[in-house]
C-alpha positions as CSV (number, residue, x, y, z in Angstrom):
1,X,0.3,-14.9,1.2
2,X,-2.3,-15.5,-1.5
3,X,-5.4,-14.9,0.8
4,X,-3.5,-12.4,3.0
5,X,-3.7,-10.5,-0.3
6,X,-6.8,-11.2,-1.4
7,X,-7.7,-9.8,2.0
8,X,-6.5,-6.6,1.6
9,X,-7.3,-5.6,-1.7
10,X,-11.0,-6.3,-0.7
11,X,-10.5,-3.7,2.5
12,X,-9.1,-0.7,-0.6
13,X,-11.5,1.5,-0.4
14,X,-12.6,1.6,-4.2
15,X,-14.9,4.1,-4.9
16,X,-13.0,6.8,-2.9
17,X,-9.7,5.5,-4.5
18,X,-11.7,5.8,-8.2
19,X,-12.8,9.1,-7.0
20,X,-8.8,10.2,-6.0
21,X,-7.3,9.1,-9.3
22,X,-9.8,10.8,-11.3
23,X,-9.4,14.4,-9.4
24,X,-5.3,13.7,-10.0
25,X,-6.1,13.1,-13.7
26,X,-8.6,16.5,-14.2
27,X,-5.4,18.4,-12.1
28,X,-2.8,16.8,-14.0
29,X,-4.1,17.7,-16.9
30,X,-5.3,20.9,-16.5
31,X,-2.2,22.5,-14.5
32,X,-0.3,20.0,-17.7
33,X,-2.4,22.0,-20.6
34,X,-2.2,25.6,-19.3
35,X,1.5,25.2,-18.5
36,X,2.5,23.9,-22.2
37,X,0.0,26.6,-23.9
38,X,1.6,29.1,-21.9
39,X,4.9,27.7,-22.8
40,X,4.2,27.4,-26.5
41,X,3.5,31.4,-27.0
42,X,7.2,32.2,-25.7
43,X,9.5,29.4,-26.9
44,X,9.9,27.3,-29.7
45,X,8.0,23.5,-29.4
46,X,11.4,21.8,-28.4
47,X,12.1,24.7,-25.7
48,X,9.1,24.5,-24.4
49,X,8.3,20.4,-24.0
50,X,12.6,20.9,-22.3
51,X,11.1,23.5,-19.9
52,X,8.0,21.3,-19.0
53,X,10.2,18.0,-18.4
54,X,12.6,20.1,-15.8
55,X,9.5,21.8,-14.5
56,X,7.1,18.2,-13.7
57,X,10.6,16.8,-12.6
58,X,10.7,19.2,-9.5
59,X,6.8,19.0,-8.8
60,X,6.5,15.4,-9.0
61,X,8.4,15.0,-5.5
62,X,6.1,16.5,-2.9
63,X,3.4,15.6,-5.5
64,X,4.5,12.1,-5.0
65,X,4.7,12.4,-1.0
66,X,1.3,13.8,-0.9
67,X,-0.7,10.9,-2.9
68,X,2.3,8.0,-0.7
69,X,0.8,9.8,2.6
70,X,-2.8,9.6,1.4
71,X,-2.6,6.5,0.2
72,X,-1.4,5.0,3.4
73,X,-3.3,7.1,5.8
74,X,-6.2,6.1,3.8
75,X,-6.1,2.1,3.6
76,X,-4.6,2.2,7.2
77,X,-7.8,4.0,8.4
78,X,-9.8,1.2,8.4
79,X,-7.9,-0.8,10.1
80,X,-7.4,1.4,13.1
81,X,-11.7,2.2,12.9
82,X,-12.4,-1.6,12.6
83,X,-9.5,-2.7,15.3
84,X,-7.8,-5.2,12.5
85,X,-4.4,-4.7,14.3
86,X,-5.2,-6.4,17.7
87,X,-7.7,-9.4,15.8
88,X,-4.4,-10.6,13.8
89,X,-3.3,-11.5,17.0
90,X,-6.0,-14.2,16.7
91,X,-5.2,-15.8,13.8
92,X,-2.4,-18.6,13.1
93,X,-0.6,-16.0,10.5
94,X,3.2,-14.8,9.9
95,X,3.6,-11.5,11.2
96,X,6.3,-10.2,8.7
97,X,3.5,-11.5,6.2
98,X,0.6,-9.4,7.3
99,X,2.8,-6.1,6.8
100,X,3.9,-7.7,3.4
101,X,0.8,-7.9,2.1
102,X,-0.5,-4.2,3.0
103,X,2.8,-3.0,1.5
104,X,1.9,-4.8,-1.5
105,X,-1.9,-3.3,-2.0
106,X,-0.4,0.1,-0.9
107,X,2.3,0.0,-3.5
108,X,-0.3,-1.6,-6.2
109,X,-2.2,1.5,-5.2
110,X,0.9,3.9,-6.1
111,X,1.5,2.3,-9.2
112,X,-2.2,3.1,-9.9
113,X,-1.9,6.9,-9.2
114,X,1.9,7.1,-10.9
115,X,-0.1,5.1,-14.2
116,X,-2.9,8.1,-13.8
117,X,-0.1,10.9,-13.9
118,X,1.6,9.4,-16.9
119,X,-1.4,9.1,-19.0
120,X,-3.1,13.1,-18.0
121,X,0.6,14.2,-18.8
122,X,0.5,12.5,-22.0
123,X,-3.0,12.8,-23.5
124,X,-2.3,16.2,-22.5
125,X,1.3,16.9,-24.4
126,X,-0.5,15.3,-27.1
127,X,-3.9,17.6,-27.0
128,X,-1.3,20.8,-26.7
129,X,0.7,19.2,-29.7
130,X,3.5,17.4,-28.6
131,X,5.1,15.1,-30.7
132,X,7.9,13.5,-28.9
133,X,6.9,13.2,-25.3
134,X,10.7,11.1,-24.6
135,X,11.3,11.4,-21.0
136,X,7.7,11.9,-19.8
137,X,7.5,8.3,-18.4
138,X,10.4,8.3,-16.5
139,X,9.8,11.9,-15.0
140,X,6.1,11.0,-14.0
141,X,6.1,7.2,-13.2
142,X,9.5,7.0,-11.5
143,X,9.3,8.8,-8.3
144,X,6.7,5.9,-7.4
145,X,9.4,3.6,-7.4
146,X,11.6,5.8,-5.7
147,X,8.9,6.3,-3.2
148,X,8.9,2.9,-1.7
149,X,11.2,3.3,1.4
150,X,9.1,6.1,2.4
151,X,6.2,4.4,2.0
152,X,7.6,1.2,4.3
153,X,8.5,4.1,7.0
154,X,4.8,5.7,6.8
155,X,3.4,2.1,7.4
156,X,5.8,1.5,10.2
157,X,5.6,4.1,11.6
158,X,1.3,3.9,11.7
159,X,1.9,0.5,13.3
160,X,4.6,1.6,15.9
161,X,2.4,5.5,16.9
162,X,-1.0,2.9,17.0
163,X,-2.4,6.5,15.3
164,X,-2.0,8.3,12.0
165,X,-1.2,11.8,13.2
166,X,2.4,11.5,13.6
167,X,2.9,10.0,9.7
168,X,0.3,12.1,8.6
169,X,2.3,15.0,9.9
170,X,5.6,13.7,8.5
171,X,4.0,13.2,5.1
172,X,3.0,17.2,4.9
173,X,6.1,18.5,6.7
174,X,8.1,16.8,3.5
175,X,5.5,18.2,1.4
176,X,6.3,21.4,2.4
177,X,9.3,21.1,3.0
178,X,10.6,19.4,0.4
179,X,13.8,21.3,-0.9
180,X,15.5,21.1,2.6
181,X,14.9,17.8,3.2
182,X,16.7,16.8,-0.1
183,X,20.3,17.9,1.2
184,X,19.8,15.8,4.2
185,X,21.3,12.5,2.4
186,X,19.8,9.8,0.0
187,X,20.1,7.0,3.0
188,X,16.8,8.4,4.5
189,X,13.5,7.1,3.8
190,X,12.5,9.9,1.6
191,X,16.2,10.6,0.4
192,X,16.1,9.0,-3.4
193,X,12.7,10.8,-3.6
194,X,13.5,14.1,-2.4
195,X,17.0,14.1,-4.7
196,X,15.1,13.2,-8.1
197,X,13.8,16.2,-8.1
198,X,17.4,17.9,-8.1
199,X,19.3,15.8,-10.6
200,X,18.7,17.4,-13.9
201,X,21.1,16.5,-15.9
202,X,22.9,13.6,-13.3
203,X,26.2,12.2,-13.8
204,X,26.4,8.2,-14.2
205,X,28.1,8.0,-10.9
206,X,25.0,9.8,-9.1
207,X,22.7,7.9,-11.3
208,X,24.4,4.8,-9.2
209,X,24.6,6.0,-6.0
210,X,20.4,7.2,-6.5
211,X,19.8,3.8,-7.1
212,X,22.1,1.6,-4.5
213,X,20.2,3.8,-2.3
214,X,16.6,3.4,-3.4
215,X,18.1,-0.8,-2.8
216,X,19.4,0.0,0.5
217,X,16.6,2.1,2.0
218,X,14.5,-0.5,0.7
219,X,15.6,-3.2,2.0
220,X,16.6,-1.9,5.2
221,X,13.3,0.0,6.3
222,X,11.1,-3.3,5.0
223,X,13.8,-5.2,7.3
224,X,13.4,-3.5,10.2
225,X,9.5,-3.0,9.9
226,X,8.9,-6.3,9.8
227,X,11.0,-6.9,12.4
228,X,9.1,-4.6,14.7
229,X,5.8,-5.8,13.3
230,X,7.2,-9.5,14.4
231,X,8.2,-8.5,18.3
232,X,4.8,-6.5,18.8
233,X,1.7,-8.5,17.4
């Protein structure tokens, strides 16, 4: 597993991934400034910073499907240009490993852009004079987390199409779409995601049910992807 993920770290395209988090820092931060400035001339500094929380907790959904679908169209691009999927075939290796590994650098790569939110959102609460910035990790660095069963189903379903249209589709259809997809249950692979957005102020018993189902959808896309990876290569 080691060298499988040695292997694909080497394949992430770095300087186009340096590129990617720094344009989501300079928008972050901009759209993050102009919005508490704006803010600050109408309400009082607590009103405002309550205002900005609710507001970043609805955008950081289809925020959070756009940089998921990137990422994974992205490092799956080179596989499909370079052939990688039908030379594993060649090679004495675990199946359900090889699709472990790229979930791994994928999600590493997530974590990456949910760490570059956090810190334009912060540096720029800060610049605009924010002293208590409580709540602003959890509202930009947790819909990563919650956006791991999607990402599984984007990477299976790259590996079951053999092409990126169809995910790359899916990815801006929820994008767009966001807001009706949310009411179509949290047991879907975009389900805890979509409902963060939606639970301002949630009750401990929908806290609970957001996160058996982030468990759930987890394990049972990663399940059943690795499955499918198992039968095909």
């Amino acid at each position: 597993m080691i060298t499988l993920l040695k292997i694909e770290f080497r394949k992430v395209p770095v300087t186009y991934l340096l590129w990617l988090y720094v344009a989501v820092w300079i928008t972050i931060s901009v759209t993050s400034y102009a919005a508490l400035a704006s803010l600050s001339r109408q309400y009082s500094p607590e009103r405002s910073w309550s205002i900005f929380l609710e507001t970043a907790q609805m955008a950081m959904p289809p925020l959070t499907i756009l940089v998921t679908t990137a990422a994974v169209m992205m490092l799956m691009a080179y596989e499909y240009e370079n052939g990688m999927w039908s030379r594993l075939q060649l090679f004495p290796i675990r199946k359900n490993a090889i699709l472990t590994a790229k979930l791994i650098t994928t999600f590493a790569v997530l974590l990456g852009a949910g760490i570059t939110i956090f810190s334009a959102a912060f540096t720029t609460s800060l610049a605009a004079g924010v002293t208590d910035t409580t709540g602003l990790f959890l509202i930009t660095a947790g819909p990563v987390l919650l956006s791991f069963p999607l990402m599984v189903f984007l990477l299976w379903t790259v590996t079951a199409c053999e092409n990126m249209l169809i995910p790359t589709l899916t990815g801006i259809a929820l994008f767009i779409f966001i807001q009706i997809f949310a009411g179509w249950g949290l047991w879907l692979p975009w389900g805890p995601l979509a409902t963060f957005g939606t639970m301002l102020q949630p009750s401990p018993q929908e806290l609970i049910s957001a996160a058996l189902a982030l468990a759930v959808t987890s394990v049972f896309y990663f399940t059943v992807s690795t499955m499918y990876v198992k039968i095909r290569l």
